[in-house]
PAVEXKOL-478480 format. One record per residue: x, y, z of N, C-alpha, C, CB in turn. Coordinates in steps of 0.1 Angstrom, whole numbers, plus 5000, padded with zeros to 4 digits. Atoms other than C-alpha are relative to their C-alpha. Glycine has a CB too. Layout:
! residues N
XYZXYZXYZXYZ ...
//
This chain:
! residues 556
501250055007064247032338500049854999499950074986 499950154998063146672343499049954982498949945019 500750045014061946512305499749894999500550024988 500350145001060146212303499849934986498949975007 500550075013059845982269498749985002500749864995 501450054996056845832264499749865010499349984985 499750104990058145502278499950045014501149964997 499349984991059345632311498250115004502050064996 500549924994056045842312498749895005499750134990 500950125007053645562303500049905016501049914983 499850094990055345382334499550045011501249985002 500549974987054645642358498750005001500350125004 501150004998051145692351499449875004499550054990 500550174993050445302355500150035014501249844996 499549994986051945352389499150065008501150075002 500749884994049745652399498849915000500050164991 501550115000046545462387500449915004499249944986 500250124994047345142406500250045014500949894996 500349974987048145302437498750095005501150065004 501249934998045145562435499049855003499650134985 501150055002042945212426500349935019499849874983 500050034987044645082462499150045008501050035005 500349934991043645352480498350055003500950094996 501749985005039745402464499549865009499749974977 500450154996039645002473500050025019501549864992 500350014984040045102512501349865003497949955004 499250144998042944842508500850065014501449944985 499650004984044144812550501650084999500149805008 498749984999048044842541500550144989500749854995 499649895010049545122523501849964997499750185008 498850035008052345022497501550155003499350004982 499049904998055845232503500050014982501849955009 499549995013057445342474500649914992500750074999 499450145006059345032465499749875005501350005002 501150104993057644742471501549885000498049964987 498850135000059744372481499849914984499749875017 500550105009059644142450500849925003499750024986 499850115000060043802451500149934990499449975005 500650115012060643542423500749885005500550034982 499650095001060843192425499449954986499749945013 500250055016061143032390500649854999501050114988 499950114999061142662390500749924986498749965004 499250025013062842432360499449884995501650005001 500850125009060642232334499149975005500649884996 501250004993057642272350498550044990500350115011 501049925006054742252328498850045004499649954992 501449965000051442382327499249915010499249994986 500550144997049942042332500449935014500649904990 499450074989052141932359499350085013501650015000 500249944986051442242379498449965000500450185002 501350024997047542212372499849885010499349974987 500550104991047641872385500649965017500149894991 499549994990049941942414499150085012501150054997 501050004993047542202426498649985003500250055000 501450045000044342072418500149875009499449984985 499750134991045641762440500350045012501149904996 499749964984046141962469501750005004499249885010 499050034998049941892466500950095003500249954993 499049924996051542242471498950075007501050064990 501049904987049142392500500750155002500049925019 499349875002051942662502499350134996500949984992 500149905012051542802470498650065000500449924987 501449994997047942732471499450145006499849885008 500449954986047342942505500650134998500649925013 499149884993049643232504500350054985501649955010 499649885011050243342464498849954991501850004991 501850025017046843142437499450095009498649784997 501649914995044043282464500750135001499149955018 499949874995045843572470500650084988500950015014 499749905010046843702433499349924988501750024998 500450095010046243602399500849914991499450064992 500150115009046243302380500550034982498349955001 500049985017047443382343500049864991501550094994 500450065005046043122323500849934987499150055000 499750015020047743152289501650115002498050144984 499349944994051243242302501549894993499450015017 499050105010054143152276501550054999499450004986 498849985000057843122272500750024984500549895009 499850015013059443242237501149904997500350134993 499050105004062343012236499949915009501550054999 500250144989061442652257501249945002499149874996 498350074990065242582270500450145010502149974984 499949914985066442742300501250095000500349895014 498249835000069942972296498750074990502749954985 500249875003068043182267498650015011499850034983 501649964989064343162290500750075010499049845010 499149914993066743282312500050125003500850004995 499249895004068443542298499450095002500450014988 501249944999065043662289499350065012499449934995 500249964989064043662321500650135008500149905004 499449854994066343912332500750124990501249965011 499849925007066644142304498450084992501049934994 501349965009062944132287499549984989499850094999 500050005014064044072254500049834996501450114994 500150155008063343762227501749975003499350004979 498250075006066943542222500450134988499849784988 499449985008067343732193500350145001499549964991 499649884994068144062210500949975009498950085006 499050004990069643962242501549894991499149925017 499150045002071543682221500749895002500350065001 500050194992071343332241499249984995499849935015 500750115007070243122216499649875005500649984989 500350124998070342812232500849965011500149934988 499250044989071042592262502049985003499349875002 498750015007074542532243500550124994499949894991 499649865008076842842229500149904986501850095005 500050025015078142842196501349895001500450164990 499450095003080342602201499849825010501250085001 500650164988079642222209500749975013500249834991 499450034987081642182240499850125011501549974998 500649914992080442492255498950085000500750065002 500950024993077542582274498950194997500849965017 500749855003074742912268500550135004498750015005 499549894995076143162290501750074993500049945017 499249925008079043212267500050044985501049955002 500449915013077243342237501050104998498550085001 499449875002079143632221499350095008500050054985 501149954991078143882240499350045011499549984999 500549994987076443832271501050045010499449875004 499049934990079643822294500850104995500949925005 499049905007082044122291500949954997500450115007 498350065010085644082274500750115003500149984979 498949864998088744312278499450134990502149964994 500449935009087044492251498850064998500149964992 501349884999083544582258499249895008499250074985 500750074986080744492287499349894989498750125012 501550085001078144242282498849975005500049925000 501749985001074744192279499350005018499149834989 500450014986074344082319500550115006500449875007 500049904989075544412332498950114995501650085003 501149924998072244562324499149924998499950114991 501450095000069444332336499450075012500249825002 500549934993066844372358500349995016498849964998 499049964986069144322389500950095001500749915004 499649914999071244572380499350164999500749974994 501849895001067844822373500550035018497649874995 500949944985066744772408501250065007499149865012 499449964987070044792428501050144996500949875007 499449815005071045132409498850045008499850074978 501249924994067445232422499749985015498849954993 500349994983068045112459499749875006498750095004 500450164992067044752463501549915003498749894987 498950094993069244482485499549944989500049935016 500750065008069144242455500949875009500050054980 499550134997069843852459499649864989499449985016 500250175007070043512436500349905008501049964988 499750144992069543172449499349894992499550005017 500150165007070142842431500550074986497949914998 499550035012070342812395499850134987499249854997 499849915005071343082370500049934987500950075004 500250065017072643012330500649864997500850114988 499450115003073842702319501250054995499349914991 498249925001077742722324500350025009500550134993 499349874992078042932352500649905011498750155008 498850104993080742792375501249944988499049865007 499450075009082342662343500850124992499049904991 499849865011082643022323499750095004499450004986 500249894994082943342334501050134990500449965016 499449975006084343642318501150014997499850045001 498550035004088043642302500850035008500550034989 499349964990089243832330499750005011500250095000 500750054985087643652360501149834997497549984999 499350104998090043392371499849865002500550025007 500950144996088043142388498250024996500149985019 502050005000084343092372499249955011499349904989 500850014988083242952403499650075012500549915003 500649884989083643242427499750094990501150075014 500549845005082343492400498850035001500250034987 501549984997079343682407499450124988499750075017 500249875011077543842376499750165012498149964987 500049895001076944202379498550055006500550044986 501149984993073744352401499549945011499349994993 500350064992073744132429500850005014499949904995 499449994993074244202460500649915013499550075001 499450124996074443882476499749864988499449975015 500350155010074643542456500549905009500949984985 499750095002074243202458499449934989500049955010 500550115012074743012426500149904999500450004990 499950165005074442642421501250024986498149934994 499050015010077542572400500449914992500750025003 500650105009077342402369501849865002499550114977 501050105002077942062365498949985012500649884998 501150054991076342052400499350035001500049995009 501149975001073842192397499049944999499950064994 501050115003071841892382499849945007500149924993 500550084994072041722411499450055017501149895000 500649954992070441722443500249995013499249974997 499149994989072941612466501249994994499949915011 498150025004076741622462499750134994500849854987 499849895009076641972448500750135003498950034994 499249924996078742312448499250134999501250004994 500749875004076942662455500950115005498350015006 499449874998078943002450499150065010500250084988 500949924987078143182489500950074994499849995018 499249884998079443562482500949964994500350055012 499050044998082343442468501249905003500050035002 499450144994083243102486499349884999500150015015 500850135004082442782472499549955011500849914993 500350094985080942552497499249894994499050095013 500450175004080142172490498749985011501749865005 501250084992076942002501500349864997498550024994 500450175002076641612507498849944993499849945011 501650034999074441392507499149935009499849944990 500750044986072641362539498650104998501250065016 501649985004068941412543499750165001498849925012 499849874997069641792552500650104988500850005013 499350005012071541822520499550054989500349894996 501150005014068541802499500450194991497749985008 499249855012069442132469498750095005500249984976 500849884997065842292476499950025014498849994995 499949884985066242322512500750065002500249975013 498949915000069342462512500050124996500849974994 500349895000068042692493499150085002500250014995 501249944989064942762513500850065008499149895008 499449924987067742852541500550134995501449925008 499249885003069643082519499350114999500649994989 500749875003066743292509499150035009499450024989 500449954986065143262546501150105004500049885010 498649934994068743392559500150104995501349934998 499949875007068843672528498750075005500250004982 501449924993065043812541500550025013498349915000 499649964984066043802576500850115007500549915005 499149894998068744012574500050084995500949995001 500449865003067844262549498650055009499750014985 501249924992064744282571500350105012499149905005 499049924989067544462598500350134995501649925004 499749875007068444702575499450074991501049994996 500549965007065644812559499449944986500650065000 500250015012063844702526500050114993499049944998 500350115008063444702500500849884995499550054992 499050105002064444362487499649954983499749885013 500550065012064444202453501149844998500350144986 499550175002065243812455499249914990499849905016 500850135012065243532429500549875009501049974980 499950164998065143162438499749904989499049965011 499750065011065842932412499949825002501650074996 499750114995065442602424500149874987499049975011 499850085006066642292403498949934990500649945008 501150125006063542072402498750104997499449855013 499750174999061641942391500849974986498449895002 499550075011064441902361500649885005501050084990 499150174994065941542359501250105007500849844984 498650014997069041502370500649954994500349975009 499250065008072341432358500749975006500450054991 499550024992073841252378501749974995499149925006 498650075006076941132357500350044985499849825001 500649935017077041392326501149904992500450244997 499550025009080041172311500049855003501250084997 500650105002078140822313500449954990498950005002 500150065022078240812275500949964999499950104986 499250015006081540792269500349835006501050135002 499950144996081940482288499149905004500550005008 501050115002078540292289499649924989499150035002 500550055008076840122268498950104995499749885004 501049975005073840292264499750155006499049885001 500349885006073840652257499450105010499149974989 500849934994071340752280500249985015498749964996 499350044985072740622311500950135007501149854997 499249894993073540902335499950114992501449985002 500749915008071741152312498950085008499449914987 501149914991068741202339498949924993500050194999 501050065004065740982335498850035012500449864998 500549964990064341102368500450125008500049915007 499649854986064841382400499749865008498550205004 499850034994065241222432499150125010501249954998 500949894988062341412460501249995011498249925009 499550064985063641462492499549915006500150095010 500050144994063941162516498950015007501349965008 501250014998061141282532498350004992500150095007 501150025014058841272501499849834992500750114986 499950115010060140932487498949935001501249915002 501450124998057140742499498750064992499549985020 500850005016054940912472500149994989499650054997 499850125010056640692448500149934998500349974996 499750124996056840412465499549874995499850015012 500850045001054340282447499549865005500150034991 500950114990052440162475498850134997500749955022 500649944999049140322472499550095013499449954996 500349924984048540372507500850095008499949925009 498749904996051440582512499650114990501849934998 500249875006049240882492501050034988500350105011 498949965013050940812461499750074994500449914990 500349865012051241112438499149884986502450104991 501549995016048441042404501050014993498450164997 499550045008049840862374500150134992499449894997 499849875013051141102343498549924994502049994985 501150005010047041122321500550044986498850105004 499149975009048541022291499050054987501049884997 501349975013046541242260500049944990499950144992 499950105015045641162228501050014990498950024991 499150025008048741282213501149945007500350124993 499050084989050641032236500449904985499049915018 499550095010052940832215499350004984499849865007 500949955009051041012185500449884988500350174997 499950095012050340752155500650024988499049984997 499949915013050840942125500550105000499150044995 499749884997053341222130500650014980501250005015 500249965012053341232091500450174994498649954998 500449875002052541562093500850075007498850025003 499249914992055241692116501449994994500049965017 499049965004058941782108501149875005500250145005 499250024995062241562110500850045000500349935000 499149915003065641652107500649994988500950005008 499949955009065941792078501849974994499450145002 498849945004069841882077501349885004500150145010 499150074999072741602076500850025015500750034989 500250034980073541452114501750004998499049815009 498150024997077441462130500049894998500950025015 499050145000079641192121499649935011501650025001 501150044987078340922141501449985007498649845000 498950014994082340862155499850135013501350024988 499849914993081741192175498350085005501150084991 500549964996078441222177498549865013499850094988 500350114992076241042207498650024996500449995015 501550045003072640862201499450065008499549865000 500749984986070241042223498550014995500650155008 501249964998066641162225499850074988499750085013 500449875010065741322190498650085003499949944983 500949924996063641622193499850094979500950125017 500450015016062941562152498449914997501549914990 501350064999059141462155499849844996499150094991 500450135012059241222124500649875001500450054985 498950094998062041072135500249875014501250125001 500450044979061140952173499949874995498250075011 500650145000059640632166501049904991498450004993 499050075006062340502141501149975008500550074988 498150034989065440572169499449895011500950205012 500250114982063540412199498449925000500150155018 501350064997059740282191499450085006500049895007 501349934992057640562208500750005015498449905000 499649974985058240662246499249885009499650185006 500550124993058040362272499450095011501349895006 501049934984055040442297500150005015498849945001 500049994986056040312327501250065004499949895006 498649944994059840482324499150165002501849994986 500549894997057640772316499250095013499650004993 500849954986055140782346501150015009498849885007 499349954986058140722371500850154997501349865005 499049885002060041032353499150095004500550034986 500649904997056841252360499750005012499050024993 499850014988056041122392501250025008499649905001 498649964995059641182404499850155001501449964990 499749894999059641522388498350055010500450074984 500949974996056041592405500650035014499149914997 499450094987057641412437501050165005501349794994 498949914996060441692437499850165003500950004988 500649854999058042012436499750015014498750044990 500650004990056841912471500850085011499749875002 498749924999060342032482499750165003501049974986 500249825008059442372461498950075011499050004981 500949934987056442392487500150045009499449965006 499249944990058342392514500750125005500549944999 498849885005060642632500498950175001500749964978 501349905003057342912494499849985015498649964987 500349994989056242822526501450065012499449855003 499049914989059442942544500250184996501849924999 499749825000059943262527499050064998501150084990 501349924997056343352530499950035014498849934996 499850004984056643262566500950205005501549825004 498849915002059743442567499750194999500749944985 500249915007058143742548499050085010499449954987 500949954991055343782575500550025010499149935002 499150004987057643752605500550145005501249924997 499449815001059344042591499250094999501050054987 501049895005056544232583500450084986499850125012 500049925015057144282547498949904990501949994992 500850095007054644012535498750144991499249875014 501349935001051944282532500350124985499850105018 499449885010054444512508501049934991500850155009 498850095012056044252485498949904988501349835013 499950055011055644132452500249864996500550064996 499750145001055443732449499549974986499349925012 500250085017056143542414500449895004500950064984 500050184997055743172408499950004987498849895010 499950045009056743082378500749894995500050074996 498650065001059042862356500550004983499849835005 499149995016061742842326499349994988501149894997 500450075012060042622304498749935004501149894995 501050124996057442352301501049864997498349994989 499450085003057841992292499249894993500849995009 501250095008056441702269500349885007500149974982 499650124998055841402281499449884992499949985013 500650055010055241172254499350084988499149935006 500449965013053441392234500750034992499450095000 499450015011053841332197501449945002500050134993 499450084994055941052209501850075005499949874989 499349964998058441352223500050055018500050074989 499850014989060141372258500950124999500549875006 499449845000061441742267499850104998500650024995 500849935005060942032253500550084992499450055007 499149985009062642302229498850044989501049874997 500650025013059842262203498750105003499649824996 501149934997056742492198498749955002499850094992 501350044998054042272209499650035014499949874998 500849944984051742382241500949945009498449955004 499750094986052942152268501450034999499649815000 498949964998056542292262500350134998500649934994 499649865005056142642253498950085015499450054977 501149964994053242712279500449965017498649914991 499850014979054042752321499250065004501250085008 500849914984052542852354500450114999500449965016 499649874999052643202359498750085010500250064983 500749954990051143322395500450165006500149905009 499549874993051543692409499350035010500150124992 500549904988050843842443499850114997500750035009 499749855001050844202447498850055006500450074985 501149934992049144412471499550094991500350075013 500649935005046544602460499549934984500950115001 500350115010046344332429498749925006501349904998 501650094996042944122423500649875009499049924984 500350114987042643802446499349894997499150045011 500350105004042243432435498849994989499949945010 500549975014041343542398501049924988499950174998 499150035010042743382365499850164993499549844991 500449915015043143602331500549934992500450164997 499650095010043143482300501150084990498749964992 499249905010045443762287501349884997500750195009 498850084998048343622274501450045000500049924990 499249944993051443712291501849914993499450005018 498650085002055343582280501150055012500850034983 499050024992058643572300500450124997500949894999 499749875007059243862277499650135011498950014985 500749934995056844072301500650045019498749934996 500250054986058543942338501050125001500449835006 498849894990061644222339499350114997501950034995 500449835002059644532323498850015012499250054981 501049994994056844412346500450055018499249864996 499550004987059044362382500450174996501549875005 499849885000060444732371499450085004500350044993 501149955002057244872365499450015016499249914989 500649974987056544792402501350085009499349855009 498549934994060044912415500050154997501649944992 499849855009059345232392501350035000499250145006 499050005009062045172374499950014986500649915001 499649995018062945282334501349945000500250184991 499450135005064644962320501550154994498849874984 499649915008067845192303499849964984501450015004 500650055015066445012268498950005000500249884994 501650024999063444962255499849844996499050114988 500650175002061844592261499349924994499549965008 500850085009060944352239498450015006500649844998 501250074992057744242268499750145007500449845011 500749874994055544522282499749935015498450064990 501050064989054244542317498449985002500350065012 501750064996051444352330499250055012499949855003 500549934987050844552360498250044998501250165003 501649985000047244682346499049865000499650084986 500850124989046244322351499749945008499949955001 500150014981046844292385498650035002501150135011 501449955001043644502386499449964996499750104997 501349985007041744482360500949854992499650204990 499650155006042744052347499149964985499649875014 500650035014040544092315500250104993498549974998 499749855010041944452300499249974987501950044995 499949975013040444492269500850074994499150034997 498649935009043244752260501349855000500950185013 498350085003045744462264500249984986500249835005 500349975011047544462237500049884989500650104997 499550125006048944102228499349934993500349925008 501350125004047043882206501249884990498250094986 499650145005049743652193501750085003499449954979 499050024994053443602199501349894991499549945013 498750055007057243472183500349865012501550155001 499850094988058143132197501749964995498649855002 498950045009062243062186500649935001500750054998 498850104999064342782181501050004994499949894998 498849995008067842782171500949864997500750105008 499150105002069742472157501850065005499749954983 498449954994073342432172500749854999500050075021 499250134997075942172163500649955014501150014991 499650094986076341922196500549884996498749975010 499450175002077841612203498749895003501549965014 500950084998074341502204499249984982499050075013 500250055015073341272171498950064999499949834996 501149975002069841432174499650125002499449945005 500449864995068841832177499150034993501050105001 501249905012066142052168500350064990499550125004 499649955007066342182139499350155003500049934988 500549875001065742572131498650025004500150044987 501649995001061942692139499650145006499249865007 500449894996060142982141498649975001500450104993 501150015000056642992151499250145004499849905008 501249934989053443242158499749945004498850054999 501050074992051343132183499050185000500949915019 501349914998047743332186499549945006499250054990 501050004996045243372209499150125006500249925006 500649954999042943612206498749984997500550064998 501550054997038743642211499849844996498950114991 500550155001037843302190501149994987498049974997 498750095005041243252173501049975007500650064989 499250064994043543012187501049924989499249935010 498850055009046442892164501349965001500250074993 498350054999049842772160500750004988500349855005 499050055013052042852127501549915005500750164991 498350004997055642652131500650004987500749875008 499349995007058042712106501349975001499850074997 498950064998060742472103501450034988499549855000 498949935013064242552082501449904999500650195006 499250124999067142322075500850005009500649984990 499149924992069442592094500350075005500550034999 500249884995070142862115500550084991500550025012 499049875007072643032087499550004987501749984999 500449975017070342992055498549955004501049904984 501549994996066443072067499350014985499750155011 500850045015065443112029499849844998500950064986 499850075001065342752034499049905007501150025001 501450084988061542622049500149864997498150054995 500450185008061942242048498249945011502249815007 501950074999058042202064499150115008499749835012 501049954990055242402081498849955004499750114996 501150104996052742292100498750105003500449905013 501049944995049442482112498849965006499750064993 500750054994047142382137498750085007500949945008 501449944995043342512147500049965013498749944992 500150114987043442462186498449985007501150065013 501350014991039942542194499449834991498750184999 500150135001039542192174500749894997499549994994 498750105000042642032174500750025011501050004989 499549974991043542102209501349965003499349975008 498850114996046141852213500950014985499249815004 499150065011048041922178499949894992501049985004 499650155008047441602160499950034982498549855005 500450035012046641682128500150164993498549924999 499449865002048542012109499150034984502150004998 500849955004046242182086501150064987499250085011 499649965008047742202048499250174998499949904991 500549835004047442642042500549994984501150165010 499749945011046942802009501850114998498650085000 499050014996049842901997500550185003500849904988 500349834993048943292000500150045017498450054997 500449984982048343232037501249975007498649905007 498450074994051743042045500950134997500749824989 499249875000053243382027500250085011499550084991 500649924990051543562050500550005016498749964999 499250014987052843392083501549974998499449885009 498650005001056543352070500150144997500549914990 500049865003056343752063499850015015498850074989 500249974989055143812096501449945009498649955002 498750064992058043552114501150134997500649814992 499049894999060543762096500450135002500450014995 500849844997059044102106500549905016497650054994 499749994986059143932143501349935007498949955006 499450054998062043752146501450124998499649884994 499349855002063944102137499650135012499550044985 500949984992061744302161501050025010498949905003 499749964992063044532186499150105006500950014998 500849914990061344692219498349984991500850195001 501449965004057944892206499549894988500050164994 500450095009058444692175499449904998500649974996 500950154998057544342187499050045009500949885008 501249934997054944552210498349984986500750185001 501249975010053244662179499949884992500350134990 500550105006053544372158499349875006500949984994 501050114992052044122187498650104998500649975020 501349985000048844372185499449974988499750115003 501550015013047644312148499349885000500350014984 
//
């Protein structure tokens, strides 16, 4: 006797109605049972950037072969804006506060996200990464494959009974190549785990980190295309985050920031649209808004909570609103334009990269029966509210691209649903027809493929989380929890700032922002003090929130 939950039933029927709507539609190709998916997930890539990358014609790729040919999700957000837990998330489904990567950093200041309690196994019990959505599929049959950049750490930390962190390969993958941390930041000189065997890159023009790994995940399609699909590959590519070219600069410069990453470096065939010569098709200045180097951040949060000893701790970038303009004067415009133009400069690479394993994809004749995602980790600020980075719950850092293929899916359509990172492993399953063995914080989005304005959707607002973490950096976020809403004609933002991660009875500010008239955040909207109850009740209702739970409490 076969018994289904309601979950596991819920999944099949989606399935049945999207292939029946194929088949009604007269669509030419007929889907197998396991379709190929694809993800490429880019790093610190905002909204903004991509808008103006493809509205400039700059990634024709992407353009040509996954926007016209899937949809556009408009309103397409990340709950934690740093990259190990966006991560995590990514391949599990769940907020930080389930899977348990809080932050780019563990719990301890000298080491790195991927060794949260938890995540890796111990002589004593598994961890969280042997049940993600790469171990799903290749229980269910798929060749799986990673290429490029995984959690912050990896190469450095691996489980207690893995000898060398650099040849270790988490759990579900059938082939890997990981970029290995520290190199990873950079874009030549760096080390990527093949199978098992480290292997060094230079730095010669062939070198460049996203071709390399254009080859790797040409080379992985090619040859599972010998033995059958289905396939389930990630591509991870670096840029466009800076680079770090020299992570222990600090200890011996002068100035702090030196060898920290103020730029990306394009490949050598790109450099000349920074050259700034115009005529060499220079990439379009960063359009700096009105909360650029914001006047009056009065109204936003600093850091609340007593800073490291300054003997041990280093000056950097605070990501304490109030505080910005006291450490450094507001963000310099022209270091800024070349930092966005660089990272712009570095996606062109990323084009390349889409354009080969689409190629690639057609060659083989799996283009027609694969699943293509374009997304990325995070966003990022540039300048706004005189803040460089991201981490914080304001749009331009909590808010990414998020494109899907899929046969039998609509065709160069946006939706305004609003979809999170939360949604990307129950959603890739959902087409694999796979049952997650848990239940996922993020539902699938597969009925939007079709139908990109559901009125059953159910989302209308969303947990955004930050965790404070002692570093050897003089400046960190403090605590914060935020809603974010957008549903029919409410558009909002609570954040709720706290001194600490280990004593939350402890609000030192909230802010609240109207966006359909304060688009840009400038100006936080004192609440009654009934109504402020009201969204700190709700935070701790979602910030607790497991599976159906955070389901049901994103619909009210």
């Amino acid at each position: 006797m076969c018994i289904l939950n309601s979950h596991s039933y819920a999944v099949s029927l989606r399935r049945i109605v999207f292939y029946l709507l194929i088949l009604l539609s007269g669509f030419p190709v007929l889907l197998s049972a396991s379709p190929n998916i694809v993800v490429v997930m880019v790093d610190d890539l905002s909204k903004d950037a991509f808008d103006a990358l493809v509205q400039g014609e700059w990634m024709p790729n992407l353009k040509l072969s996954v926007i016209d040919q899937g949809v556009d999700f408009q309103n397409s957000f990340i709950t934690n804006s740093q990259c190990c837990p966006s991560r995590a998330t990514f391949l599990t489904g769940q907020y930080s506060h389930n899977h348990g990567v809080y932050s780019n950093i563990g719990n301890h200041p000298l080491k790195a996200g991927i060794t949260w309690p938890g995540w890796l196994a111990t002589n004593e019990q598994p961890g969280k990464n042997e049940s993600t959505i790469a171990t799903w599929l290749m229980d269910a049959g798929y060749h799986t494959g990673y290429v490029g950049k995984y959690l912050n750490g990896y190469g450095a930390s691996a489980p207690e009974f893995v000898d060398d962190p650099q040849t270790y390969i988490p759990p579900g993958w059938s082939e890997w190549n990981g970029l290995i941390d520290p190199t990873t930041y950079k874009v030549y000189d760096y080390l990527i785990n093949q199978n098992g065997i480290v292997t060094a890159y230079g730095s010669e023009e062939s070198d460049y980190q996203s071709d390399i790994l254009a080859e790797r995940a040409v080379d992985f399609i090619r040859r599972a295309a010998d033995n059958l699909p289905p396939i389930f590959l990630v591509v991870a590519p670096l840029a466009p985050h800076l680079e770090v070219v020299n992570p222990l600069e600090f200890l011996v410069g002068n100035d702090p920031r030196d060898g920290l990453g103020a730029t990306i470096r394009p490949a050598m065939r790109h450099e000349y649209l920074i050259d700034e010569i115009p005529e060499n098709d220079e990439l379009p200045d960063l359009i700096m808004k009105p909360s650029y180097d914001e006047d009056d951040v009065s109204d936003k949060p600093g850091c609340p909570r007593p800073l490291p000893p300054e003997e041990i701790a280093v000056s950097f970038e605070p990501h304490c609103v109030a505080d910005a303009l006291a450490y450094r004067g507001g963000p310099d415009r022209e270091e800024l334009n070349k930092q966005y133009k660089s990272m712009l400069a570095s996606m062109i690479a990323v084009d390349d990269l889409i354009g080969s394993i689409v190629t690639e994809l057609e060659q083989s004749n799996m283009l027609s029966n694969t699943i293509f995602i374009f997304t990325s980790d995070n966003g990022w600020l540039y300048g706004e509210h005189r803040m460089i980075g991201k981490e914080l719950a304001y749009d331009e850092s909590i808010q990414v691209p998020l494109v899907v293929r899929a046969p039998g899916g609509q065709t160069s359509v946006q939706s305004s649903k609003v979809v999170l990172n939360n949604d990307l492993a129950p959603t890739i399953a959902d087409y694999a027809g796979v049952v997650p063995p848990y239940e996922t914080d993020g539902v699938s989005f597969l009925p939007l493929m079709t139908n990109p304005e559901d009125t059953d959707w159910h989302r209308k607002f969303f947990l955004v989380e930050r965790w404070f973490l002692p570093s050897l950096f003089k400046f960190e976020s403090p605590t914060s929890f935020s809603v974010r809403r957008i549903h029919d004609v409410q558009n909002y933002v609570y954040i709720s700032t706290y001194a600490n991660q280990s004593d939350l009875s402890q609000q030192t500010h909230a802010e609240f922002y109207e966006m359909n008239s304060d688009p840009y955040q400038l100006q936080s909207i004192l609440l009654p003090g009934f109504i402020s109850e009201l969204f700190d009740n709700m935070i701790q209702y979602l910030r607790t929130c497991k599976g159906s739970q955070c389901t049901l409490l994103e619909s009210i």
